[in-house]
HTML snippet that shows the backbone in 3Dmol.js (N, CA, C, O; Angstrom):
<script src="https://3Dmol.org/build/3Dmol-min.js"></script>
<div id="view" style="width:600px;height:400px;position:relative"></div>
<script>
const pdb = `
ATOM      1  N   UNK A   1     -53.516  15.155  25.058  1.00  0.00           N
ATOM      2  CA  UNK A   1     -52.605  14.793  23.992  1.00  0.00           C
ATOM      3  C   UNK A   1     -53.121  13.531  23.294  1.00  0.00           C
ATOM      4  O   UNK A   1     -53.474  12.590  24.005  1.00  0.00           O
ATOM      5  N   UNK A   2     -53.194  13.435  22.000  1.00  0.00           N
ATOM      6  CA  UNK A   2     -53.773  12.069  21.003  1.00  0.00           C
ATOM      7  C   UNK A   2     -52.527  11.626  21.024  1.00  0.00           C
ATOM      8  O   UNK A   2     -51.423  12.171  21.040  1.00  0.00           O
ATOM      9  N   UNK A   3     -52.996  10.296  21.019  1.00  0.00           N
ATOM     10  CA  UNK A   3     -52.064   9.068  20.471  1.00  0.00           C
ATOM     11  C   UNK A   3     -51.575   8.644  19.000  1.00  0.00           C
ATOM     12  O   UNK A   3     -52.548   8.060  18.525  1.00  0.00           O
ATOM     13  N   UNK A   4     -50.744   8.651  18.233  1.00  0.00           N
ATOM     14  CA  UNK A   4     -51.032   8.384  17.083  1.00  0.00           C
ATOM     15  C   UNK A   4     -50.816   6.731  16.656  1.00  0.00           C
ATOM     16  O   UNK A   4     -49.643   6.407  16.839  1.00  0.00           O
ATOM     17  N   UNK A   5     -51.472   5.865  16.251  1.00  0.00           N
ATOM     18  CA  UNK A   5     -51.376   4.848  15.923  1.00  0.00           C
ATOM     19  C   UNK A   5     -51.502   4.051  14.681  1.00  0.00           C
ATOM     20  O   UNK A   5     -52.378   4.211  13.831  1.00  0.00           O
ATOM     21  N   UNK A   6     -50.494   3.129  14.653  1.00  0.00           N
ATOM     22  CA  UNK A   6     -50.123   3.113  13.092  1.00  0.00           C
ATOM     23  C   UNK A   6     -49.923   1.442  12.575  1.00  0.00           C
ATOM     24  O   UNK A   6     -49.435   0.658  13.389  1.00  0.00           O
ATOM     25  N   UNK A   7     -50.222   1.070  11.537  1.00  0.00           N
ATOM     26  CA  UNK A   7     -50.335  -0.517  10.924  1.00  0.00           C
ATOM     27  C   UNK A   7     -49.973  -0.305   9.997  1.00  0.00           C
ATOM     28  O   UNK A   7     -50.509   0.668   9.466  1.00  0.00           O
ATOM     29  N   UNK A   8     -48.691  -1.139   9.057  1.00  0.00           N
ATOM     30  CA  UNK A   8     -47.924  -1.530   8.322  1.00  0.00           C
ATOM     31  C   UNK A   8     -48.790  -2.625   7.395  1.00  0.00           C
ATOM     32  O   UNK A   8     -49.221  -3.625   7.970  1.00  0.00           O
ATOM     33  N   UNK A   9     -49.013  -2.469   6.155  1.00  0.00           N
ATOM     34  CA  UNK A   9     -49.402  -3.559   5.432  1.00  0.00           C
ATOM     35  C   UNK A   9     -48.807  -4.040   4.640  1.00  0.00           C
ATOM     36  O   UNK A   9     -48.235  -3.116   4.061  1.00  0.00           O
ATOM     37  N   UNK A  10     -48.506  -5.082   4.134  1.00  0.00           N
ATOM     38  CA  UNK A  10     -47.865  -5.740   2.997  1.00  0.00           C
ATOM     39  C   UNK A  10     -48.178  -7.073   2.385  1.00  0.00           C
ATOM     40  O   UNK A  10     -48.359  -8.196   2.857  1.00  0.00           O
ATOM     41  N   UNK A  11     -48.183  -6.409   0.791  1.00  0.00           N
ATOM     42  CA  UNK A  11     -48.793  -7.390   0.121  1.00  0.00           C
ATOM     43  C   UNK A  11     -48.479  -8.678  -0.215  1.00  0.00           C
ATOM     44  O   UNK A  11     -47.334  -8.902  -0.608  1.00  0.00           O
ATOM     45  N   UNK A  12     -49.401  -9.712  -0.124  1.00  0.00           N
ATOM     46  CA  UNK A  12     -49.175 -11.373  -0.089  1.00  0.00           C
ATOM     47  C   UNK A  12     -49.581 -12.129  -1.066  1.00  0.00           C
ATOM     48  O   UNK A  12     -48.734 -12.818  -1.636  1.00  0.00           O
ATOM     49  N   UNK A  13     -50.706 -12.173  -1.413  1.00  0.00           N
ATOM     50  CA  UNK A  13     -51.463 -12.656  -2.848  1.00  0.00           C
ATOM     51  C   UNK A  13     -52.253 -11.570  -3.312  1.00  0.00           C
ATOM     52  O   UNK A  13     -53.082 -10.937  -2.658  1.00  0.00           O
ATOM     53  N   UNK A  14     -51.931 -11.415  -4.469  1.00  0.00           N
ATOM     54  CA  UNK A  14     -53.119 -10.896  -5.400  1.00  0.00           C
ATOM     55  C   UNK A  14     -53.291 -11.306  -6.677  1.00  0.00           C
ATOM     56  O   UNK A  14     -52.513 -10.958  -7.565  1.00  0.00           O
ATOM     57  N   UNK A  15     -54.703 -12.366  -6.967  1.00  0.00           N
ATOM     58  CA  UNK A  15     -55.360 -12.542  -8.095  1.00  0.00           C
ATOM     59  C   UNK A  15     -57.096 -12.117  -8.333  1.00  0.00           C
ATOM     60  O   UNK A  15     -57.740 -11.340  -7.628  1.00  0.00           O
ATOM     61  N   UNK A  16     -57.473 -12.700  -9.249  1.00  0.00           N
ATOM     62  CA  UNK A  16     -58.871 -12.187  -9.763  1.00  0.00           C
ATOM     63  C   UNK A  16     -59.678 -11.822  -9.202  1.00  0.00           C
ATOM     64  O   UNK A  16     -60.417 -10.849  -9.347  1.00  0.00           O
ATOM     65  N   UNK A  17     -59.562 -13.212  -7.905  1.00  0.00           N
ATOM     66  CA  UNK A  17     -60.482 -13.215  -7.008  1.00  0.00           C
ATOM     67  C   UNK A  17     -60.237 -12.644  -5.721  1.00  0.00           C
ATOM     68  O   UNK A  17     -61.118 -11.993  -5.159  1.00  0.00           O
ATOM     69  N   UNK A  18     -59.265 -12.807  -5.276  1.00  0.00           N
ATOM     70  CA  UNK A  18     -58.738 -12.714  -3.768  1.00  0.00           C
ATOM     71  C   UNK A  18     -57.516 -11.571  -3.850  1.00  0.00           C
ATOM     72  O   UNK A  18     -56.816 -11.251  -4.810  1.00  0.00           O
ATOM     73  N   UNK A  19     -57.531 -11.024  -2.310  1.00  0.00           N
ATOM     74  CA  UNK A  19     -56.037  -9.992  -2.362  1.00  0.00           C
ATOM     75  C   UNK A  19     -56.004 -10.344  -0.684  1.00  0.00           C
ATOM     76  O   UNK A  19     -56.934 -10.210   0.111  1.00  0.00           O
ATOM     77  N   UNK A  20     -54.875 -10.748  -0.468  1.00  0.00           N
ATOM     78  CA  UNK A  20     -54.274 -11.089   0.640  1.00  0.00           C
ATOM     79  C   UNK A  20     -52.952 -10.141   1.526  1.00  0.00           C
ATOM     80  O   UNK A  20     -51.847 -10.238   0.993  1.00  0.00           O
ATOM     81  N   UNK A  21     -53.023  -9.298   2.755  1.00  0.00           N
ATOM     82  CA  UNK A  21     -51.696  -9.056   2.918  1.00  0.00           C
ATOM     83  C   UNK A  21     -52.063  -9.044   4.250  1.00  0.00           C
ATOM     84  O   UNK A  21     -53.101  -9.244   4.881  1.00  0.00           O
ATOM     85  N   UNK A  22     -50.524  -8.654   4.585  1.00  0.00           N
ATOM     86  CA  UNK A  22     -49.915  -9.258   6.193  1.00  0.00           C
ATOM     87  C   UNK A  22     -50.323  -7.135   6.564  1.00  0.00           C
ATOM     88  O   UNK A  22     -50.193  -6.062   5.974  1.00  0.00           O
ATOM     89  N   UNK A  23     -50.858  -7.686   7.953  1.00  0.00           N
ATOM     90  CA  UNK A  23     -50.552  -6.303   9.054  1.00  0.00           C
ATOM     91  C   UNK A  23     -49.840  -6.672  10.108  1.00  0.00           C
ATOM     92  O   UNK A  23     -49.610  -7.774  10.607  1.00  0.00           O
ATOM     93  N   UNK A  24     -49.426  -5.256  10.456  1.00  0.00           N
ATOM     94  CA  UNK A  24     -48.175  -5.233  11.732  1.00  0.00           C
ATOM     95  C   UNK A  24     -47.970  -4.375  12.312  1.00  0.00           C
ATOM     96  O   UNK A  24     -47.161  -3.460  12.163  1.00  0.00           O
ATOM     97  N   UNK A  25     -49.051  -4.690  13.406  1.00  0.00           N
ATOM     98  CA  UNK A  25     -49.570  -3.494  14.069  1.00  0.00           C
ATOM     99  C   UNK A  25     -48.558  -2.945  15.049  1.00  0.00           C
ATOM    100  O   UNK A  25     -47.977  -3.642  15.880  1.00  0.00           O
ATOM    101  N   UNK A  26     -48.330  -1.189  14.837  1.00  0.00           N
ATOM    102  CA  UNK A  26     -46.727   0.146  15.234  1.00  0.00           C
ATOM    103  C   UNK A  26     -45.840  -1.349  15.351  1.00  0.00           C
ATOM    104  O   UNK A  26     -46.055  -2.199  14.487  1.00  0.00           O
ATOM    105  N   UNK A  27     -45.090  -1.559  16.177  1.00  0.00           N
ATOM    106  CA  UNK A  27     -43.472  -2.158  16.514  1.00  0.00           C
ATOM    107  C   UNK A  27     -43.816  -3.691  16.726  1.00  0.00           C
ATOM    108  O   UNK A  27     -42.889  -4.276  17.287  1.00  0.00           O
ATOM    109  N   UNK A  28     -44.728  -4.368  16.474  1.00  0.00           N
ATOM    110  CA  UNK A  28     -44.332  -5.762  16.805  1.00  0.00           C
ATOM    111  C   UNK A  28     -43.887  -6.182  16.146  1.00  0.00           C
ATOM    112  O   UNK A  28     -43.547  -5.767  15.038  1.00  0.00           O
ATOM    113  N   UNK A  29     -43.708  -7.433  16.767  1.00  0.00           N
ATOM    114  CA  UNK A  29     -42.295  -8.523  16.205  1.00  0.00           C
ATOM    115  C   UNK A  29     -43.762  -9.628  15.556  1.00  0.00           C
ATOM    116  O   UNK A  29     -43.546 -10.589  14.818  1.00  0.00           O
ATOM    117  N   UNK A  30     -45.078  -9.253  15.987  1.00  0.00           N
ATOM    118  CA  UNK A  30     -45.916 -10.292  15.408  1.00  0.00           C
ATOM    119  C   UNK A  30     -46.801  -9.866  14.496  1.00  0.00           C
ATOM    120  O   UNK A  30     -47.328  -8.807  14.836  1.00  0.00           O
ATOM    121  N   UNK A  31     -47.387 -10.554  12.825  1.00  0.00           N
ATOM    122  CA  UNK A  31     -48.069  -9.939  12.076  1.00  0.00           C
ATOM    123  C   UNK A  31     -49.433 -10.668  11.842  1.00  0.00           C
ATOM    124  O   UNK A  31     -49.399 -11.852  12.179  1.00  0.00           O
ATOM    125  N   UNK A  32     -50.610 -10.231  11.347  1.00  0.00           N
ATOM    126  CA  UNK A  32     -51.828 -10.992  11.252  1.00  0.00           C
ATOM    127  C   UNK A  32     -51.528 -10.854   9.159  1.00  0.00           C
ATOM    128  O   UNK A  32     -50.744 -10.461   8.296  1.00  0.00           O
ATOM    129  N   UNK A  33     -52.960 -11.578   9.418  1.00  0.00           N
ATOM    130  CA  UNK A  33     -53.380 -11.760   7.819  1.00  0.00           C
ATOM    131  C   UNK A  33     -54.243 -10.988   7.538  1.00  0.00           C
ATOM    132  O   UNK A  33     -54.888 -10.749   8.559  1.00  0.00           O
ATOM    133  N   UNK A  34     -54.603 -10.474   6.728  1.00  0.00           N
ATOM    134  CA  UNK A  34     -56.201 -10.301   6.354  1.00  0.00           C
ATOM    135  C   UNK A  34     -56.665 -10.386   4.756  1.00  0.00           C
ATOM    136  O   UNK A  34     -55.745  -9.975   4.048  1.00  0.00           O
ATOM    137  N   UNK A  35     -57.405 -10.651   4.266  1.00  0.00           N
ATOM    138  CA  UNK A  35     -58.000 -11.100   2.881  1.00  0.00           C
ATOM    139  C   UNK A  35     -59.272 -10.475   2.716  1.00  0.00           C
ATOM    140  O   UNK A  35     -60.098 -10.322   3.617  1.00  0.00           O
ATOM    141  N   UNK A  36     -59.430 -10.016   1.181  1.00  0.00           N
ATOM    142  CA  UNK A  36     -60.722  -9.731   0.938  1.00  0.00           C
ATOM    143  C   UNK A  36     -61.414 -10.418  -0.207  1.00  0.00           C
ATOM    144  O   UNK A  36     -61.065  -9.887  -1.262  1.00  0.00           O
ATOM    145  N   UNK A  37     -62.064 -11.170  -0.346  1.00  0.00           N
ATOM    146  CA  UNK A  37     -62.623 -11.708  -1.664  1.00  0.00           C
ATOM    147  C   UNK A  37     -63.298 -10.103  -2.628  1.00  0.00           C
ATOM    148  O   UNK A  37     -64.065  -9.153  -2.467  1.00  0.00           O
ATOM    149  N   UNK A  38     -62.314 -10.727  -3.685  1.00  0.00           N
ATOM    150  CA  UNK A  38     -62.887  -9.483  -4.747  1.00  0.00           C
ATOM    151  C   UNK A  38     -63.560  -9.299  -5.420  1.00  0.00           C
ATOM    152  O   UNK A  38     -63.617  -8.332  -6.179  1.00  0.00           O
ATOM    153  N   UNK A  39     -64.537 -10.527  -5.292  1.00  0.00           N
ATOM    154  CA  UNK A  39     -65.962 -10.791  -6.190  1.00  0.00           C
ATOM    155  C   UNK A  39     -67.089 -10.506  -5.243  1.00  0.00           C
ATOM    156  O   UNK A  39     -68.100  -9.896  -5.591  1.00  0.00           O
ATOM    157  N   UNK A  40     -66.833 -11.073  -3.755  1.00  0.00           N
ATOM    158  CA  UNK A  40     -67.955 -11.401  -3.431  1.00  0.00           C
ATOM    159  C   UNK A  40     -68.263  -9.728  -2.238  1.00  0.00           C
ATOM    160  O   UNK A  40     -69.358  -9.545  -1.705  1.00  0.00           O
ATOM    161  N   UNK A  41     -66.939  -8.634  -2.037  1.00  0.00           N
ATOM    162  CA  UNK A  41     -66.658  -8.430  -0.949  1.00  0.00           C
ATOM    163  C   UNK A  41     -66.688  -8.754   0.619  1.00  0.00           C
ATOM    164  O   UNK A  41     -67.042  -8.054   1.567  1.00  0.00           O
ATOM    165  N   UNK A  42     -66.095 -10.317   0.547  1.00  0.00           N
ATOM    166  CA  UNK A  42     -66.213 -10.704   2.005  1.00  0.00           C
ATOM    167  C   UNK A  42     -64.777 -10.274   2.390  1.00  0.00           C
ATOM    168  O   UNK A  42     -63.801 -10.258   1.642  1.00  0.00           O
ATOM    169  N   UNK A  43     -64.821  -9.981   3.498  1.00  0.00           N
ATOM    170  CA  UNK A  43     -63.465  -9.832   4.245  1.00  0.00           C
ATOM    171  C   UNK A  43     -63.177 -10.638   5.371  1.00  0.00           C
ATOM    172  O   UNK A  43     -64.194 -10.882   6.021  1.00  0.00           O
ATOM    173  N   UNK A  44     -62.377 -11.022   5.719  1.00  0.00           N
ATOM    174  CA  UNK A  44     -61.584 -12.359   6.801  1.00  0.00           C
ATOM    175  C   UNK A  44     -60.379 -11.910   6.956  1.00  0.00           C
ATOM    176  O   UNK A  44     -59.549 -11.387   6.213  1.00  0.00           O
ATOM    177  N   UNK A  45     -60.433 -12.267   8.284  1.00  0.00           N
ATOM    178  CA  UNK A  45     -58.877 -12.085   9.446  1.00  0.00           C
ATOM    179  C   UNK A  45     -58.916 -13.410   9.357  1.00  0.00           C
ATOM    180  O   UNK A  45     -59.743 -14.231   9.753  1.00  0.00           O
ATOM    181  N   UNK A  46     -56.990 -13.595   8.259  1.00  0.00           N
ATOM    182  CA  UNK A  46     -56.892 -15.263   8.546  1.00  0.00           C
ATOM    183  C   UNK A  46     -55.611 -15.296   9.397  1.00  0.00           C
ATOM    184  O   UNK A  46     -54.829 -16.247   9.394  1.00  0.00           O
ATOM    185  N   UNK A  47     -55.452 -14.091  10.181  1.00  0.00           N
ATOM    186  CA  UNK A  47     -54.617 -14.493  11.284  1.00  0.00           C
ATOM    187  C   UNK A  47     -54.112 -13.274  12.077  1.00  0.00           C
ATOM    188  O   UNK A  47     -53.184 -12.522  11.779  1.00  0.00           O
ATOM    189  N   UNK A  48     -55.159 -13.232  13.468  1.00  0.00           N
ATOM    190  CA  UNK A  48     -55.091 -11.875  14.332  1.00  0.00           C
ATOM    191  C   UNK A  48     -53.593 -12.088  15.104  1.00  0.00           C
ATOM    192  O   UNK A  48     -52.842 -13.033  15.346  1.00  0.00           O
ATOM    193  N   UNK A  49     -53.629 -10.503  15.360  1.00  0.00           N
ATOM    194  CA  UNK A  49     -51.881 -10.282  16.177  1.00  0.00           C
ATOM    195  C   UNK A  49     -52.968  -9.745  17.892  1.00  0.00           C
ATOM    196  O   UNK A  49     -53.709  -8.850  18.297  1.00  0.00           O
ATOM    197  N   UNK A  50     -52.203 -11.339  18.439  1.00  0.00           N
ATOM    198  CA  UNK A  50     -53.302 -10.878  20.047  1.00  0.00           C
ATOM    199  C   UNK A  50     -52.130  -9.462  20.835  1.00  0.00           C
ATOM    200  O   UNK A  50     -50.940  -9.162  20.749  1.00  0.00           O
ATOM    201  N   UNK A  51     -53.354  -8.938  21.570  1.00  0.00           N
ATOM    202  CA  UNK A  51     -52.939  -8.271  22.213  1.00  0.00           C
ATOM    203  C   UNK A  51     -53.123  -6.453  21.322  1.00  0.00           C
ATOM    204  O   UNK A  51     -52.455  -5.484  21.685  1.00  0.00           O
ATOM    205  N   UNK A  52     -53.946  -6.417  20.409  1.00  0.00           N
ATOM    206  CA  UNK A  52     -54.218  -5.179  19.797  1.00  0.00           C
ATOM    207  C   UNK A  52     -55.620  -4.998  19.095  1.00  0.00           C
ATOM    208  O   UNK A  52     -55.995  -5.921  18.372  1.00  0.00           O
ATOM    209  N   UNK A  53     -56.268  -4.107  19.216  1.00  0.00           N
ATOM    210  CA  UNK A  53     -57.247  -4.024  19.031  1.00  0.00           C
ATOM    211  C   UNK A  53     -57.681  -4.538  17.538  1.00  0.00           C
ATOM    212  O   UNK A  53     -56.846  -4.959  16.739  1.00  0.00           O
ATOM    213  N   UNK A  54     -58.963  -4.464  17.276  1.00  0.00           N
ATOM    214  CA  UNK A  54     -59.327  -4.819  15.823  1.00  0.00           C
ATOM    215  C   UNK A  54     -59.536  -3.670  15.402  1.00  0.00           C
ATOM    216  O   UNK A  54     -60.611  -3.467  14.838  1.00  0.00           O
ATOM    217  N   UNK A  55     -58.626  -2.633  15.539  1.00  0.00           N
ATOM    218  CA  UNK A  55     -58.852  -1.182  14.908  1.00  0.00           C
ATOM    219  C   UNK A  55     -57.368  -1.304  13.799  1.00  0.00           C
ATOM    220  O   UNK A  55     -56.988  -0.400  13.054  1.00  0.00           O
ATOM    221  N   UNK A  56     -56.752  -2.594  13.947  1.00  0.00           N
ATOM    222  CA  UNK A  56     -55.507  -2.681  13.154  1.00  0.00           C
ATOM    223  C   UNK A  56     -55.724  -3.290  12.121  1.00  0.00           C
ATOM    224  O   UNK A  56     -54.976  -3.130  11.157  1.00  0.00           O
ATOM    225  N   UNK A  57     -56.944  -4.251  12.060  1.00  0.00           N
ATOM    226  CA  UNK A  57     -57.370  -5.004  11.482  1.00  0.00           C
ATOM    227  C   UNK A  57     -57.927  -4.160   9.704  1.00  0.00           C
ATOM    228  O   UNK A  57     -57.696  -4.112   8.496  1.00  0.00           O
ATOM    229  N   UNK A  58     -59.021  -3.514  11.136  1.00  0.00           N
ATOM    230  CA  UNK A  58     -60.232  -2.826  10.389  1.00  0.00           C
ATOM    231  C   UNK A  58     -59.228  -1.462   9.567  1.00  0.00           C
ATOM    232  O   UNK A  58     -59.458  -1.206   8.385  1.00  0.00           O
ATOM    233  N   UNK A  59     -58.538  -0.965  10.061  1.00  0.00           N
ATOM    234  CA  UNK A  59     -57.687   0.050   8.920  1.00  0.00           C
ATOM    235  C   UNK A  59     -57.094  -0.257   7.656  1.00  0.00           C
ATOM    236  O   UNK A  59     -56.884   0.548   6.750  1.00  0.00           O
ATOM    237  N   UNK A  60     -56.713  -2.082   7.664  1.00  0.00           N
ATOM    238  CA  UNK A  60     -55.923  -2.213   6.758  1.00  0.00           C
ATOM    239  C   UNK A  60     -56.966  -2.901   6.129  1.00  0.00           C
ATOM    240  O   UNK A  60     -56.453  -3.642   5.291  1.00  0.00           O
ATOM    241  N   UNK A  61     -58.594  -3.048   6.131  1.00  0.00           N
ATOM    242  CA  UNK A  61     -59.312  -3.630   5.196  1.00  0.00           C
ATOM    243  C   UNK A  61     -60.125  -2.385   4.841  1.00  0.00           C
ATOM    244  O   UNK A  61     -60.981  -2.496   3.963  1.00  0.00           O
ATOM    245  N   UNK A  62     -59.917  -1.113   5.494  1.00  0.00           N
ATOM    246  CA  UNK A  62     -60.222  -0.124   4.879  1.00  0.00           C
ATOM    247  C   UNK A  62     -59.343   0.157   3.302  1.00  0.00           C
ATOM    248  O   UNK A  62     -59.783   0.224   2.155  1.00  0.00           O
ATOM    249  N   UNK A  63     -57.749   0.295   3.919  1.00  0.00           N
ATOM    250  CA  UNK A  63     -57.145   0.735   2.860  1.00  0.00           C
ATOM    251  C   UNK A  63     -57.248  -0.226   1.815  1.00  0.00           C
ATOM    252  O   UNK A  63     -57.335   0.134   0.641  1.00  0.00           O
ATOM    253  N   UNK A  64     -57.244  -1.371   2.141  1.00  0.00           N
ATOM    254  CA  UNK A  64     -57.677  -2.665   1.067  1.00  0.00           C
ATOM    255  C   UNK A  64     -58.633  -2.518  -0.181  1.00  0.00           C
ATOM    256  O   UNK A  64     -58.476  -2.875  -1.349  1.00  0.00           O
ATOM    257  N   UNK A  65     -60.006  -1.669   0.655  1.00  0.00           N
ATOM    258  CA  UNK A  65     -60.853  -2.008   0.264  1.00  0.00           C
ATOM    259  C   UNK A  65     -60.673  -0.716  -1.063  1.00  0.00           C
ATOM    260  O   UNK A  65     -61.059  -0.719  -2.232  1.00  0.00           O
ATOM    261  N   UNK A  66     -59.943   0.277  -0.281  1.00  0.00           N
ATOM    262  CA  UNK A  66     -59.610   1.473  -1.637  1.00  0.00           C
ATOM    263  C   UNK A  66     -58.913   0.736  -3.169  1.00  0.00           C
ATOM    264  O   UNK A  66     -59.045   0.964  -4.372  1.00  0.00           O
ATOM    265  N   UNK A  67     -58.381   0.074  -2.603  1.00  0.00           N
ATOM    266  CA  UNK A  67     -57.393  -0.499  -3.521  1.00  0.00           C
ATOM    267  C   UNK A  67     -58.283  -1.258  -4.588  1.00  0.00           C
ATOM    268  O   UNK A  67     -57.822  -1.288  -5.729  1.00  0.00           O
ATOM    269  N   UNK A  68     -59.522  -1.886  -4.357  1.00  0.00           N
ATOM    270  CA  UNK A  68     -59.872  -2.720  -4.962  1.00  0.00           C
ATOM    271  C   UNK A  68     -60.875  -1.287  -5.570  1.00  0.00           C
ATOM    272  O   UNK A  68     -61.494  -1.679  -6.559  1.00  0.00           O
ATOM    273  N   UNK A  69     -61.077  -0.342  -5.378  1.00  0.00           N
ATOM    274  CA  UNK A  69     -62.296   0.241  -5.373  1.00  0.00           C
ATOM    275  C   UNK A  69     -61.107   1.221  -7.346  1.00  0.00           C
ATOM    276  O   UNK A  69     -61.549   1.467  -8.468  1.00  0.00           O
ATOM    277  N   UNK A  70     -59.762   1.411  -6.787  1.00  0.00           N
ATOM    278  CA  UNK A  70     -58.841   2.246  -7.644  1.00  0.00           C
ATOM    279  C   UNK A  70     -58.148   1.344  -8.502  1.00  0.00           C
ATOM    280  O   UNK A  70     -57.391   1.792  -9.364  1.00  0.00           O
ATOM    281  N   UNK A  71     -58.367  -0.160  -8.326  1.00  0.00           N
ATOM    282  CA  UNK A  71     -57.482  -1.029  -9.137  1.00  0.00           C
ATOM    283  C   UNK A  71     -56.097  -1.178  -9.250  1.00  0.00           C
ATOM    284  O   UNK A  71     -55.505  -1.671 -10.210  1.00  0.00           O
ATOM    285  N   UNK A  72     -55.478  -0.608  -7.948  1.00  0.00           N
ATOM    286  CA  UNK A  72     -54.029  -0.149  -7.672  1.00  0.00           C
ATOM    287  C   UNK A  72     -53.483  -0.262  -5.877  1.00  0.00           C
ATOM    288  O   UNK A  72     -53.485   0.351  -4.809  1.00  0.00           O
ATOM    289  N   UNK A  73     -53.051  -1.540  -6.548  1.00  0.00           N
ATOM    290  CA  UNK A  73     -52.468  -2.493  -5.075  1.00  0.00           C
ATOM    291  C   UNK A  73     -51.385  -2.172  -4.639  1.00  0.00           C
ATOM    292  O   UNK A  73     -50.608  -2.494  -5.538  1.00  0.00           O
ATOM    293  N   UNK A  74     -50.759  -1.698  -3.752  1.00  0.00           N
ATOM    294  CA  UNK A  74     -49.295  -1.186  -3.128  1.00  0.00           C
ATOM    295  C   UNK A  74     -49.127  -2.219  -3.010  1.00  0.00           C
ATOM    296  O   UNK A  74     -50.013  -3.069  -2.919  1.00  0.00           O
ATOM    297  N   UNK A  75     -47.574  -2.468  -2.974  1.00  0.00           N
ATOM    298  CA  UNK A  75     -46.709  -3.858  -2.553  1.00  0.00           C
ATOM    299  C   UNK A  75     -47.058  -3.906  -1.012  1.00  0.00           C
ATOM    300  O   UNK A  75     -47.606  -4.829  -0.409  1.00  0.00           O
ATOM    301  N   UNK A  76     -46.454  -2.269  -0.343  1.00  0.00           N
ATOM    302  CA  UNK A  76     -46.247  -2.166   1.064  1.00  0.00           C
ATOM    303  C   UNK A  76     -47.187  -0.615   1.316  1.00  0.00           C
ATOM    304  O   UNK A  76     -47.556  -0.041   0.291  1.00  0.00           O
ATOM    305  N   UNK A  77     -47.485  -0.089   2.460  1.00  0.00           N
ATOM    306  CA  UNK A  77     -48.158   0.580   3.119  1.00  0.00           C
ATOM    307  C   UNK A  77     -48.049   0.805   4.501  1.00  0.00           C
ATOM    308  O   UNK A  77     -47.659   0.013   5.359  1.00  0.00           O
ATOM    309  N   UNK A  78     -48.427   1.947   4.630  1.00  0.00           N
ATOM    310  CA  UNK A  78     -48.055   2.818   6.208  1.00  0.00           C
ATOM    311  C   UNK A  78     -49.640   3.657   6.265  1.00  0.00           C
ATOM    312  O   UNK A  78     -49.828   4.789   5.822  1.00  0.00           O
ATOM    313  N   UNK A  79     -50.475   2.955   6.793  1.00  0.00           N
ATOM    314  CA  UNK A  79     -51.593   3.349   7.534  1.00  0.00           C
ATOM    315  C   UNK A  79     -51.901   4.139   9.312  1.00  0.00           C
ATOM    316  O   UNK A  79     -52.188   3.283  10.149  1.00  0.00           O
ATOM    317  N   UNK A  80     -51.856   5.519   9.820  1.00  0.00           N
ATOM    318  CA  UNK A  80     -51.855   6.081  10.873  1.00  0.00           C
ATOM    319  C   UNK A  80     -53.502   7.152  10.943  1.00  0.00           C
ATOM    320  O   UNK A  80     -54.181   7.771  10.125  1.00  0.00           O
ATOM    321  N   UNK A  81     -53.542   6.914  12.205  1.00  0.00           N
ATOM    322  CA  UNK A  81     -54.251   7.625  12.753  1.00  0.00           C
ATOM    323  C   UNK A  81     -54.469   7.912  14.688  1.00  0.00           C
ATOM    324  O   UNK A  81     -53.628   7.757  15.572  1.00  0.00           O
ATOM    325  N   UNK A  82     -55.450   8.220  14.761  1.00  0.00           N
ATOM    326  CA  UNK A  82     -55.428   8.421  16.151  1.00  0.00           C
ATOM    327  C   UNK A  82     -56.757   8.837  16.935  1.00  0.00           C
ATOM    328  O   UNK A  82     -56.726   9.011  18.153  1.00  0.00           O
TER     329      UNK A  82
END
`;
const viewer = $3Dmol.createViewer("view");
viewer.addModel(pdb, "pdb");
viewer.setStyle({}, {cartoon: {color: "spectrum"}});
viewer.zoomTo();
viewer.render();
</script>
């Protein structure tokens, strides 16, 4: 039987340069940061949720990275897999 596992994103800053939002990885009560510079494509965790893998991380700078790729930023987001 697969597991399905799932990260909540929501958006924090977005200007020219930078797009910032919070993850929250399935049911915690605790959220990280993550940011992508939109000039340079660097990406940074400016604030991990301990105790979950960096597969929560890495999903929501995937979907991030669509966003910058379509020019169309969700406020909020529901990212799953397994």
């Amino acid at each position: 039987m697969r597991c399905i596992f799932v990260v909540k994103i929501e958006l924090l800053e977005l200007t020219d340069k930078i797009v910032k939002y919070k993850y929250i990885p399935e049911n915690s009560d605790e959220y990280g940061i993550v940011s992508f510079d939109r000039v340079t494509g660097e990406k940074k965790i400016d604030k991990l949720v301990s105790g979950y893998s960096m597969n929560y991380p890495a999903h929501a700078f995937h979907r991030i990275k669509e966003y910058i790729e379509n020019n169309n930023f969700q406020k909020k987001d529901v990212i799953a897999w397994y």
